[in-house]
N, C-alpha and C positions, 0 to 999 in steps of 0.2 A: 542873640542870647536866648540861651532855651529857659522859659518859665521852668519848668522841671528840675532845674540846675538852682536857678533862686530857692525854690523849698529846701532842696538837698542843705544848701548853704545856709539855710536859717535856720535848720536844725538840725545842724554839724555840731556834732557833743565834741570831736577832737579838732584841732584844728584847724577853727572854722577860719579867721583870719589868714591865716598861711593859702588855704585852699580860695578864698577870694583873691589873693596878690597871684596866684599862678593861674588863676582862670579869668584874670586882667590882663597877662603875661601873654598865653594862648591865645587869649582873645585879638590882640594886638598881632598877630603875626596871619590871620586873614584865615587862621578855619573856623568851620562850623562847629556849632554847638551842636550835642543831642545829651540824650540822656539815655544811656543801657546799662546793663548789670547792673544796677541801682547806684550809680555813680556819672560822673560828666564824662563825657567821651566829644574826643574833637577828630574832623574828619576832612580829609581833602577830595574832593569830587566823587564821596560816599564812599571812601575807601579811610578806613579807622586809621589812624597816625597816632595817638598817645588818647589817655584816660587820665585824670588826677584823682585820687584815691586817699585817704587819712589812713594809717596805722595807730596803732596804739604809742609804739613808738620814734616813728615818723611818719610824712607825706610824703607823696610822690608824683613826678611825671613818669609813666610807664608808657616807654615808646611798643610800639606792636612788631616793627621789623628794627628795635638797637641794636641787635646782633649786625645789621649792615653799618652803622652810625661809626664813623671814625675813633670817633671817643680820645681828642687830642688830651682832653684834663684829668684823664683818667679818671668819671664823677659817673658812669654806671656801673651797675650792680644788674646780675640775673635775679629774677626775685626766689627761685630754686635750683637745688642742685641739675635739677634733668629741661629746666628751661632753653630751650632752642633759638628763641626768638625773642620775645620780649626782655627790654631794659629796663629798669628803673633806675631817675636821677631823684635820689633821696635830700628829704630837707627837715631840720629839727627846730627853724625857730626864723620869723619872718627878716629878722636883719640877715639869712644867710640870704634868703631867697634876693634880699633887695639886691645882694651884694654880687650874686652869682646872675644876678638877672641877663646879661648880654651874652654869656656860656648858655645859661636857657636857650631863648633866642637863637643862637647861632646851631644852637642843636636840633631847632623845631626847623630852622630854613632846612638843615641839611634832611630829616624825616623826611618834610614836603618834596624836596629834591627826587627822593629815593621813591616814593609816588609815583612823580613825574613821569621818572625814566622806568616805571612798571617792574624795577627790581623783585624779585621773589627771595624767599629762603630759602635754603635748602634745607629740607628739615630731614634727619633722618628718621625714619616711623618703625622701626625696630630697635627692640633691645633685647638683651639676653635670654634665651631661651631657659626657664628652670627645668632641672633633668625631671625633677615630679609633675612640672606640667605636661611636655613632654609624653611621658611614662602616659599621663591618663588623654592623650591627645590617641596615642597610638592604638591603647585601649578599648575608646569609643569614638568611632567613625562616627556618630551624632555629633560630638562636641567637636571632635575634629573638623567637622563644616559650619557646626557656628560660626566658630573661632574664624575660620577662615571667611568668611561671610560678611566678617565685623569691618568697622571702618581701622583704615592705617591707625589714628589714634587712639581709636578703642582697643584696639590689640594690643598698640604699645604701653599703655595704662595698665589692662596687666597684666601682662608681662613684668615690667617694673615694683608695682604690685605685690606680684608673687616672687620675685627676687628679692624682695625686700632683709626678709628676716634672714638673720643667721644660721636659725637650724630648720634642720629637714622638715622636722615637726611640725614648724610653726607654719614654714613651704608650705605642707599639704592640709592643713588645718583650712590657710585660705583659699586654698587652689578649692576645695570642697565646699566652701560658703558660696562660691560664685559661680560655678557649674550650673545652677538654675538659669542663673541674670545671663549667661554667656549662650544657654540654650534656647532663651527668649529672645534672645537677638537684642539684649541690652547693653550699654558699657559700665563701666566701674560706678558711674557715679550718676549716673541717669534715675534712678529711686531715689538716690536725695537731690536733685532738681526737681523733681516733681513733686518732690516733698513741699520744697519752698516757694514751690507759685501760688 
């Protein structure tokens, strides 16, 4: 048990009950504790398997590779539309957790399994190219080797991103805010990480 994980859980404003019965749950099936992105993270031979996490309007077990996880009960959920990989098994109230406890369980063996046997995802690291990105890629050979520079997920980010909006407008509106971040060889969301350390 990681001390870091007890603080978390004594001052869990959401939760906190639910998130002790599933990090009893976890604890029980033989991974390790740690504590990252300021939440419990459990690990099989340093390789992350699931996080338990509070929402506002649930908790959750969020496996790192669900996408491989059979899923016989039909009880994950992507936590976003463009999620690749991670599942979440959602919980709104401790009698579900007690009730669902051997569906848990038989989900964490199968994770550990998927470990074991060194399974990967396939992630795909592209998405739709927008014609306004595009347009200013062709433009300026600077940005054009940013761009090309960035890591697979920082490109796909955005990309994503800049596809977002409906109209053209709004397209090149942010394709123009991020042109600096993307000629500094940053990604989307790297200035508010660093905001919050």
């Amino acid at each position: 048990m990681n001390p870091n994980v007890d603080i978390y859980l004594e001052n869990a404003r959401i939760w906190p009950n639910e998130l002790r019965k599933l990090r009893e749950i976890v604890l029980g099936c033989g991974l390790t504790e740690d504590f990252k992105w300021r939440q419990p993270c459990y690990t099989f031979d340093s390789r992350i398997v699931l996080i338990i996490s509070g929402f506002k309007e649930y908790c959750v077990l969020a496996f790192f590779k669900g996408a491989l996880l059979k899923d016989p009960e039909g009880v994950l959920v992507a936590p976003g539309e463009h999620s690749q990989a991670v599942r979440q098994m959602r919980f709104t109230s401790l009698s579900e957790i007690a009730e669902r406890a051997p569906v848990v369980r038989a989900y964490i063996r199968e994770a550990i399994a998927i470990e074991q046997a060194g399974l990967k995802i396939k992630k795909n690291p592209t998405a739709p190219m927008p014609e306004e990105f595009q347009r200013k890629l062709d433009e300026n050979p600077a940005l054009k080797a940013a761009f090309a520079a960035l890591t697979a997920g920082r490109r796909r980010a955005y990309l994503m991103h800049f596809a977002q909006p409906k109209q053209s407008k709004t397209r090149e509106a942010r394709i123009e805010k991020c042109i600096g971040q993307i000629l500094d060889g940053k990604g989307l969301e790297d200035d508010y990480r660093s905001m919050r350390k």
